[in-house]
C-alpha positions as CSV (number, residue, x, y, z in Angstrom):
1,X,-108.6,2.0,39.2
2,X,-105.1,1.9,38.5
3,X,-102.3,0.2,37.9
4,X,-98.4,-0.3,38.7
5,X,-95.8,-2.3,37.4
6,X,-94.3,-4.6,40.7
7,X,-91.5,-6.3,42.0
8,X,-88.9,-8.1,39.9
9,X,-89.4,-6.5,37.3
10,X,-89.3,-2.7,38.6
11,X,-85.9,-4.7,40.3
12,X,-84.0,-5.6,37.5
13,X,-85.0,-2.5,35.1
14,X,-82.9,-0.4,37.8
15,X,-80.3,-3.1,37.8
16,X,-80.2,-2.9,34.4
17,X,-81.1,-6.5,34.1
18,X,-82.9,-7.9,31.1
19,X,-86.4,-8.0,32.2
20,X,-88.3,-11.5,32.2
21,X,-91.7,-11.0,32.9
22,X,-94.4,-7.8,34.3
23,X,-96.4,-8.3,37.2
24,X,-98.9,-5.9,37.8
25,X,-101.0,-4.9,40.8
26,X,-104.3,-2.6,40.6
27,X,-105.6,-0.4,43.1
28,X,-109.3,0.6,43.5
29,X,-110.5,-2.3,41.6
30,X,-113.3,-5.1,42.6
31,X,-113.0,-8.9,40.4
32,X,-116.3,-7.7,38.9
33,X,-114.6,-5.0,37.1
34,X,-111.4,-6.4,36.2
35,X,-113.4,-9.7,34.5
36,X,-116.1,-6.2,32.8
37,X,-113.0,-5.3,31.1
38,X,-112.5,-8.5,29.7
39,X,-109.6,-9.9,32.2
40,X,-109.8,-13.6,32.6
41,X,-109.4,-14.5,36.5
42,X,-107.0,-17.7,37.3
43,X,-105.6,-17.1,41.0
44,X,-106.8,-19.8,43.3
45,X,-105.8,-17.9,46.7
46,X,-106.4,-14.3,45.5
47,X,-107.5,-12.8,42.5
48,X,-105.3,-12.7,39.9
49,X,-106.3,-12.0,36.1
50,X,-104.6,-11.8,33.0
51,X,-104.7,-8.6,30.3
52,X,-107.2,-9.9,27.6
53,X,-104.7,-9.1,24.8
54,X,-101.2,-9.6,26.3
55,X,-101.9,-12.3,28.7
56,X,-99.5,-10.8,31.4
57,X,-100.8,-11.2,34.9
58,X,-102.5,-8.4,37.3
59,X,-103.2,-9.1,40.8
60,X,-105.6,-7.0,43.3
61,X,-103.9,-5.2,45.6
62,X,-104.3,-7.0,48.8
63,X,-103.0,-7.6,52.2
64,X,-102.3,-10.6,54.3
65,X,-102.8,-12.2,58.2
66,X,-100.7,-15.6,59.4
67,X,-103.4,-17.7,60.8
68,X,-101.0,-20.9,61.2
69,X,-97.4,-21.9,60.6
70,X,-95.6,-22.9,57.1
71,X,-95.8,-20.5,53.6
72,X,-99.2,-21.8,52.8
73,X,-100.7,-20.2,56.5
74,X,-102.1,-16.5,55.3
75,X,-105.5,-15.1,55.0
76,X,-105.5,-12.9,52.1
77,X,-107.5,-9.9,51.9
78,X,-108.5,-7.5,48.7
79,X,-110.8,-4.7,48.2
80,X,-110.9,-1.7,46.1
81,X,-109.8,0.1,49.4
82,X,-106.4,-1.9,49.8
83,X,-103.8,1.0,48.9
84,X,-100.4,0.3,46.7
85,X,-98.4,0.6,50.1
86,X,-100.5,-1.3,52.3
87,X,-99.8,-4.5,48.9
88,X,-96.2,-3.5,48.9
89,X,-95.4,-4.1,53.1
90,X,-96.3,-7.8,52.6
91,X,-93.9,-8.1,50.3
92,X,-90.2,-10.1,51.6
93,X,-87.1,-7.9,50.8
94,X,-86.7,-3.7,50.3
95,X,-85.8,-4.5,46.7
96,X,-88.8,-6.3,45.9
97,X,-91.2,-3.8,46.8
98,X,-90.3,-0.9,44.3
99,X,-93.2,0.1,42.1
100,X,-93.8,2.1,38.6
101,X,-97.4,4.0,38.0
102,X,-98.0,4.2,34.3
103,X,-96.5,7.6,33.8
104,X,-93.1,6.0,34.8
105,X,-92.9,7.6,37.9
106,X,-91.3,5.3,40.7
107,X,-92.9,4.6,44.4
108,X,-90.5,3.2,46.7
109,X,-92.2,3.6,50.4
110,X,-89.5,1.6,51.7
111,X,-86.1,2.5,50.5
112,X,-85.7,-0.4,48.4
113,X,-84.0,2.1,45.5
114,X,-81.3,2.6,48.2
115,X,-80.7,-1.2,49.2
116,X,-80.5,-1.6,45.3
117,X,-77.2,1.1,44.9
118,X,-75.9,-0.4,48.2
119,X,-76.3,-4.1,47.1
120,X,-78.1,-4.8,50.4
121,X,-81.0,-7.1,51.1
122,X,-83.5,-6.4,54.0
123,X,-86.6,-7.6,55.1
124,X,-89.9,-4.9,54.8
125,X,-91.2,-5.8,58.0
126,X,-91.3,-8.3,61.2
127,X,-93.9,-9.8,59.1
128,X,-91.2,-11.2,56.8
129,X,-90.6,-13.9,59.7
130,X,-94.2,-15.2,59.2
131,X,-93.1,-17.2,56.0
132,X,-90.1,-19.8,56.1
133,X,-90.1,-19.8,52.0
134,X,-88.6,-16.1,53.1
135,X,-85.3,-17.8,54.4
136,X,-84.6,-19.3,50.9
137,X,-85.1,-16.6,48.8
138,X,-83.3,-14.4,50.4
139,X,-80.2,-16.3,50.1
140,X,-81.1,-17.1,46.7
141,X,-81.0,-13.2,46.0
142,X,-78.1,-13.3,47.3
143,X,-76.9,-15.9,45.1
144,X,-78.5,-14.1,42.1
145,X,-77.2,-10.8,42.5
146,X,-73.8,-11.0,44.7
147,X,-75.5,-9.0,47.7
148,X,-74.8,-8.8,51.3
149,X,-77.8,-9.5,54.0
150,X,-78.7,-7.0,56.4
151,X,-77.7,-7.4,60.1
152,X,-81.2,-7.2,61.1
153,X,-82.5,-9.5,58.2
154,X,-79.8,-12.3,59.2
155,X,-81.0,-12.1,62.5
156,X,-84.8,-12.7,62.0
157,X,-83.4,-15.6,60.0
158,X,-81.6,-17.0,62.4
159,X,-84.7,-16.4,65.2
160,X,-87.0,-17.9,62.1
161,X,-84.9,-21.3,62.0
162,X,-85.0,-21.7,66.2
163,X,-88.7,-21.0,66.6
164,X,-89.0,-23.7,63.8
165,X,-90.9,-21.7,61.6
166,X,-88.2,-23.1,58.8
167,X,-89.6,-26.5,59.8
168,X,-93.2,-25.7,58.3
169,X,-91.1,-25.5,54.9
170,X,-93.2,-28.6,52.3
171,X,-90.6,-30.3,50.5
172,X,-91.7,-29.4,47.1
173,X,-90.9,-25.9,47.9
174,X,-87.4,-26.2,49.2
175,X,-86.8,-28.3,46.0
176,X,-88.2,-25.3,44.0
177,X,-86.0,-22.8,45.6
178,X,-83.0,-25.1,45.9
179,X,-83.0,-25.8,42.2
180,X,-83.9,-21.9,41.4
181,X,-80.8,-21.4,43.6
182,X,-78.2,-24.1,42.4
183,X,-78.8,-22.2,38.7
184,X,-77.8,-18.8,40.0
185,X,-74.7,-17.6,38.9
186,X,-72.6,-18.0,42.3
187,X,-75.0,-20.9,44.2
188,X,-72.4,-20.8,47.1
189,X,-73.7,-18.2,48.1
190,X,-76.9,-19.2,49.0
191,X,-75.5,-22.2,51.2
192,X,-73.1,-19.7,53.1
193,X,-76.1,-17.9,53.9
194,X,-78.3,-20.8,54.7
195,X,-75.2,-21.7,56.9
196,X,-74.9,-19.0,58.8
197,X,-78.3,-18.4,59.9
198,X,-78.8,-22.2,60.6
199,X,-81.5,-23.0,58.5
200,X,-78.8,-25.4,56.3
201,X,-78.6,-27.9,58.8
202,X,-82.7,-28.3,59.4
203,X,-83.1,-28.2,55.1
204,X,-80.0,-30.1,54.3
205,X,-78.4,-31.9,57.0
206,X,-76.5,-34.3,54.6
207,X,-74.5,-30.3,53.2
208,X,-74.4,-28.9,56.5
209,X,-72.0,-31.5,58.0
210,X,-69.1,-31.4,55.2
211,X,-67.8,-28.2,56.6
212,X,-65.6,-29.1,58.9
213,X,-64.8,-32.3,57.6
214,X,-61.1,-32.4,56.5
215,X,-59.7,-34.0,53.6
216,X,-55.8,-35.2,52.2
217,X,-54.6,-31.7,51.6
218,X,-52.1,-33.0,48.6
219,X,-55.6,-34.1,46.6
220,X,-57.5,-31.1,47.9
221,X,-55.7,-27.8,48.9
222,X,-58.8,-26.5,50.4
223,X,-59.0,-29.2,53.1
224,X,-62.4,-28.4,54.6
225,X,-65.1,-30.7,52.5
226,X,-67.8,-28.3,52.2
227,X,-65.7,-25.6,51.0
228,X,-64.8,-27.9,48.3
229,X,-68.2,-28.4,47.4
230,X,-68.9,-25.0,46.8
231,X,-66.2,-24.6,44.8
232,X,-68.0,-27.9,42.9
233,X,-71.1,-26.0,42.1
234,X,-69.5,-22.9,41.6
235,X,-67.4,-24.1,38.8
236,X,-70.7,-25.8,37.0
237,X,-72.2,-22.3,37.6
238,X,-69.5,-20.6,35.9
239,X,-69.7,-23.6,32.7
240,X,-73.1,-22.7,32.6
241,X,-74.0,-26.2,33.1
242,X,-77.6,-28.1,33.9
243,X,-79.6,-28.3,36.8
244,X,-78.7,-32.2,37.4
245,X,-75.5,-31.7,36.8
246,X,-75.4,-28.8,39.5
247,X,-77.4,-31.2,41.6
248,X,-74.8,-33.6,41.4
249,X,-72.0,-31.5,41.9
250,X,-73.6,-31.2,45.4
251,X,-74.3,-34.1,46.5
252,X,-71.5,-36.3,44.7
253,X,-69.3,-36.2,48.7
254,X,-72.5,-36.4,51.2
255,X,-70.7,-39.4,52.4
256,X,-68.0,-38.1,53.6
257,X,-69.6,-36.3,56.3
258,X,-70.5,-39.6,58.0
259,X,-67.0,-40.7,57.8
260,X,-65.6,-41.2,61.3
261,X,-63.2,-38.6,62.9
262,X,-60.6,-41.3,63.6
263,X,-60.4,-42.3,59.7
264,X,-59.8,-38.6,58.5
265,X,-58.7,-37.1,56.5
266,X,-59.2,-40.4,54.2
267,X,-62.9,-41.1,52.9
268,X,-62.5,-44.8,51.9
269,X,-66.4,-46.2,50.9
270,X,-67.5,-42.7,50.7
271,X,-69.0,-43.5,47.2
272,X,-71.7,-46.0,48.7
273,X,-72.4,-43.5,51.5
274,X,-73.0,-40.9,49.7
275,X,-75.3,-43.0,47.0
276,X,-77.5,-43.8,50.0
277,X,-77.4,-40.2,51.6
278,X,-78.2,-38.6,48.0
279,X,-81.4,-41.2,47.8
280,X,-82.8,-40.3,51.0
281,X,-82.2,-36.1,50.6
282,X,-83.8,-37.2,46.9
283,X,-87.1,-38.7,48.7
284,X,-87.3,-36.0,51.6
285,X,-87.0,-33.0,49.3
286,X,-89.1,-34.4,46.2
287,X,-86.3,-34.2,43.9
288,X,-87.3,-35.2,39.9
289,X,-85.7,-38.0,38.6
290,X,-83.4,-36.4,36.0
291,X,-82.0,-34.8,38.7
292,X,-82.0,-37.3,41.3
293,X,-80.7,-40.7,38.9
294,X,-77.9,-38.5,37.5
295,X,-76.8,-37.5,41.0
296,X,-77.1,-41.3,41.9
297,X,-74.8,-42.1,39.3
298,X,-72.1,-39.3,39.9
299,X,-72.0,-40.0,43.7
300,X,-71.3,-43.8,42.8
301,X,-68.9,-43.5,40.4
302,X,-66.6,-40.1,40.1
303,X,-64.0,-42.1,42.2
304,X,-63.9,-44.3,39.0
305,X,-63.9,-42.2,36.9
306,X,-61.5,-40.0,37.9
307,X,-58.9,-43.3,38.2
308,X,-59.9,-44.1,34.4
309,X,-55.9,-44.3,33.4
310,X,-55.7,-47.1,35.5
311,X,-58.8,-49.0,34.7
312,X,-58.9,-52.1,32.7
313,X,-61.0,-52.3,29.2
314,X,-63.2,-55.0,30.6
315,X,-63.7,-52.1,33.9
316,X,-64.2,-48.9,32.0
317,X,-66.9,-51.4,29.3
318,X,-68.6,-52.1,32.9
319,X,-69.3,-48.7,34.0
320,X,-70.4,-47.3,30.2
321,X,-73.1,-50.2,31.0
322,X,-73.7,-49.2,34.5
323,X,-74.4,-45.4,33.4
324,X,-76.3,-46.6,30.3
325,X,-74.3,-44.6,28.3
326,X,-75.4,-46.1,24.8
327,X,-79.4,-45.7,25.5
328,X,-78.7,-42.3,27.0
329,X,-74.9,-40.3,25.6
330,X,-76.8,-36.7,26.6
331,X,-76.6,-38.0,30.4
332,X,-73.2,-39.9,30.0
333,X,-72.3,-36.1,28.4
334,X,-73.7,-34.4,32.2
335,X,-72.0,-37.4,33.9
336,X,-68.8,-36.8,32.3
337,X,-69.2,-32.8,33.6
338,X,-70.0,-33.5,37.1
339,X,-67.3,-35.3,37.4
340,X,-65.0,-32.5,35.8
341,X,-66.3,-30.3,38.2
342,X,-66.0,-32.4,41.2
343,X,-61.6,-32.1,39.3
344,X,-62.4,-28.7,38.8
345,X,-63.6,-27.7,42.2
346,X,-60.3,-27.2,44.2
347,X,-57.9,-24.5,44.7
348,X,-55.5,-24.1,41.1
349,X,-57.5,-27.0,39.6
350,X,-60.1,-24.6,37.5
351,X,-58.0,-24.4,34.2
352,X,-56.6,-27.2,34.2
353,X,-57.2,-30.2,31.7
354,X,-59.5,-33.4,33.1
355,X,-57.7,-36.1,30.8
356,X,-60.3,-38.8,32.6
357,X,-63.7,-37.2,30.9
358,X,-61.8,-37.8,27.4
359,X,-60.4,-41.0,28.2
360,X,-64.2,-42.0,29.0
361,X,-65.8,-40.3,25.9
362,X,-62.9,-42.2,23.3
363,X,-63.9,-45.5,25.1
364,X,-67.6,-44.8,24.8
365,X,-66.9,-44.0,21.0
366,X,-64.9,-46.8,20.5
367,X,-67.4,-49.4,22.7
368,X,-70.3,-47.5,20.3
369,X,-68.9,-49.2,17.5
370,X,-69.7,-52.1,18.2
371,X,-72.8,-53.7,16.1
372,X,-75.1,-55.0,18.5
373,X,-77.6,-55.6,16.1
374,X,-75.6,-57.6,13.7
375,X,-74.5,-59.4,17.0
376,X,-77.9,-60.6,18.0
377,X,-79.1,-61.5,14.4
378,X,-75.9,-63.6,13.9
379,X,-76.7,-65.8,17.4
380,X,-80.3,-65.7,16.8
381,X,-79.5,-67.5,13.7
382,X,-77.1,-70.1,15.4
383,X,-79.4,-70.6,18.5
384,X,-82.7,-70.6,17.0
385,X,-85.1,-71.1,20.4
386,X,-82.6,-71.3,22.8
387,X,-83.4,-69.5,26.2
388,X,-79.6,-69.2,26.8
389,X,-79.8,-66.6,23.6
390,X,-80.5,-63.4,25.6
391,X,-77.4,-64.4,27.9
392,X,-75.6,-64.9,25.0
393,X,-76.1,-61.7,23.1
394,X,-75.8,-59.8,26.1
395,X,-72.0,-61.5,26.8
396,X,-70.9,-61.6,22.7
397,X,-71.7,-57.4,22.9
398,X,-69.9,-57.2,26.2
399,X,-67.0,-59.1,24.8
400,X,-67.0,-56.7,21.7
401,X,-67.3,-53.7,23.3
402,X,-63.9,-54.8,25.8
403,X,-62.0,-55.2,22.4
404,X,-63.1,-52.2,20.6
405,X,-62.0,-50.1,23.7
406,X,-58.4,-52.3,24.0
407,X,-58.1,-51.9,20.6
408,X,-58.6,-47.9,20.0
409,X,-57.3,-47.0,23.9
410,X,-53.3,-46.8,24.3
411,X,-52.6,-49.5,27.2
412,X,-48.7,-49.8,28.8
C-alpha cells in the first residue's frame, strides 16, 4: 500500500499557490484494508475514505470506461493492481495529473511540470473527449490561472461541442462550473474560450449572441456588446465582488442580443428583454435564487438607475420599493455594485466615479428615516376596523418616504 498526494493540490504547491485541500490516492490497497486501518468509506461511485484522524479524503486508485454519453456515463474500476499512472491518464488536463509519494519525490508521467512553467493547458488523453464537464473546466483553468489552451486540446473541444457530447452536460453542473468560473479572477476568459470552441452558444445561447451586436459608440467605446460584458464581470472580478453580483453583471444586457439589426445600435426595451431572457437561462441552468432574483432586479432596472439625476423623488421612492431595499439593504448594497459595474465596464470608465450608486444610497438613507411604525400605529388609532387601513398605511409611508428623499436630495 501506498500513498500520493494528487492533483490540485500537487498543482498549486508548484504554482506557489496557497494550498486549499489534499487529495490522496492509494495504490495496492483493497476497501477491506483501508476501512482495517480505521478509514471511514463515503464515495458513492468509487471508494473513497477519509484519514481517521485528519478527515482528509483518499481515493483507490482506479481507472475508468464511457459506457454512455454525459459526465455521469463511466464505469469505474479499482483494485489493488490499478497502478498510480494508470489513476493519473483518466485524469482531464497535464497539470492536474502531477503526483507527490510521501518522501516528496514528484511523478509527473505526463509532462504536466512542463505545461505548468509554460502556462499551457492540455488534455492527458483522447479520453478527455469522453466527458463534456471537461469543456468547462478547462476554460475555467484558464480563467483561474491566465493560461493558454493547447492547439490540440482546443480542437477536441471544438470536435466535443459538434458530436454533441457538450449537450449531455445536466444543468446543475454547468451552473456549478459557471458560478466556480464567474469567481475566478479574470471570468472573461472562460467565455472567450467557451466561444471559440463553440460550446458558448449550445451552454449559453442568451451570452453567445451579444458579440457582434453593436452599440452607440459615444455611451460605449467598445461597441461590440459582448465585449462589454466581459469587461462587466471582469471589473466585479477585479472589486472582488459576490457571486450574484457577478451573475448579474452577466446577464444585466441579454436583451440586447434580440434587438433587431435595423434598430442598432439603440437597445430601446432591452430592460424587459433581458428580464425575460435572464428568467429562462435562470430555469434552464438551475440557477439559486440569490443569484437569479438579484440578476432579475439588475437586468430590470440599471437603465434607471443609471438616469437617477434625472429621476423624480416620487420615481427613485418607487424603485427602493421595487428592489425591497428596506427588508433587504445587503442586496440593495449588490444591486447598487452591479450596476457600477455595468458604468464600470467600458473602455476609460474603470476609475471613474458612479455619482448614481450614491445618489441611490442618500435616497435610501433618507426614505429609511421614515417611521413606519409610528405611521401605522397613528392610522390604526384613527381607523380602528377599517379594511381601507392597510391601503392607507401603505400610501401615508409612501408619501413619507417621497418627502424625506425631496427634502435631503438637492433638486434644480
Amino acid at each position: 500500500m501506498k500513498t500520493y498526494l494528487v492533483g490540485g493540490s500537487v498543482r498549486d504547491e508548484l504554482l506557489g499557490l496557497p494550498v486549499q485541500d489534499h487529495d490522496y490516492v492509494v495504490v495496492g490497497a483493497s476497501p477491506e484494508e483501508m476501512e482495517q486501518l480505521g478509514y471511514r468509506p463515503v464515495g458513492k461511485d468509487f471508494p473513497v475514505f477519509l484519514h481517521p484522524q485528519t478527515n482528509e479524503q483518499y481515493a483507490l486508485a482506479r481507472t475508468e470506461r464511457k459506457i454512455s454519453l454525459g459526465y455521469k456515463g463511466f464505469e469505474v474500476f479499482t483494485s489493488p493492481q490499478v497502478t498510480l499512472q494508470e489513476d493519473l491518464a483518466r485524469r482531464d488536463l497535464t497539470i492536474n495529473s502531477i503526483a507527490k509519494d510521501e518522501a516528496g519525490n514528484i511523478i509527473d508521467p505526463f509532462n504536466g511540470v512542463a505545461d505548468l512553467e509554460a502556462g499551457i493547458l492540455r488534455h492527458i488523453s483522447p479520453a478527455f473527449s469522453e466527458d463534456p464537464v471537461r469543456i468547462l473546466r478547462a476554460a475555467r483553468f484558464a480563467a483561474r490561472f491566465g493560461f493558454s489552451i493547447a492547439p490540440e486540446t482546443l480542437m477536441l473541444m471544438n470536435d466535443m461541442v459538434h458530436n454533441g457530447e457538450v449537450d449531455a452536460l445536466v444543468p446543475e453542473r454547468v451552473w456549478q462550473e459557471l458560478a466556480r468560473g464567474l469567481m475566478e479572477k479574470n471570468p472573461s476568459r472562460m467565455f472567450y474560450i467557451l466561444k471559440e470552441c463553440g460550446a458558448l452558444a449550445r451552454i449559453i445561447p442568451e451570452v453567445n449572441v451579444l458579440f457582434g451586436v453593436p452599440q452607440p459608440a459615444h455611451v460605449h467605446p467598445e461597441i461590440d456588446t459582448g465585449v462589454h460584458i466581459m469587461m462587466v464581470i471582469d471589473y466585479a472580478a477585479a472589486q472582488n465582488y459576490s457571486l450574484p453580483v457577478r451573475f448579474a453583471a452577466l446577464t444585466h444586457d441579454l436583451g440586447k442580443g434580440t434587438t433587431s439589426p435595423e434598430e442598432w445600435p439603440r437597445h430601446i426595451g432591452h430592460e424587459d428583454r433581458s428580464v425575460e431572457l435572464t428568467k429562462n437561462l435562470c430555469e434552464r441552468i438551475k440557477v439559486p435564487k440569490e443569484s437569479r432574483d438579484l440578476a432579475l432586479l439588475v437586468a430590470r432596472y440599471h437603465g434607471e438607475v443609471h438616469r437617477a439625476e434625472e429621476l423624480k423623488p416620487s420615481t427613485m421612492a418607487k424603485m427602493l420599493q421595487a428592489v425591497d431595499a428596506y427588508r433587504k439593504p445587503g442586496r440593495f448594497e449588490e444591486f447598487l455594485q452591479a450596476c457600477a459595474c455595468d458604468f464600470h465596464g467600458r473602455p476609460g470608465y474603470a476609475t471613474r466615479p458612479y455619482l448614481p450608486a450614491d445618489r441611490f444610497r442618500k435616497a435610501y438613507l433618507a426614505a429609511k428615516k421614515v417611521d413606519a411604525g409610528a405611521i401605522a400605529a397613528e392610522l390604526r388609532k384613527n381607523l380602528p376596523g377599517s379594511t381601507a387601513l392597510p391601503s392607507a398605511i401603505n400610501t401615508c409611508v409612501h408619501s413619507a418616504r417621497i418627502a424625506r428623499i425631496k427634502a435631503e436630495l438637492i433638486y434644480s
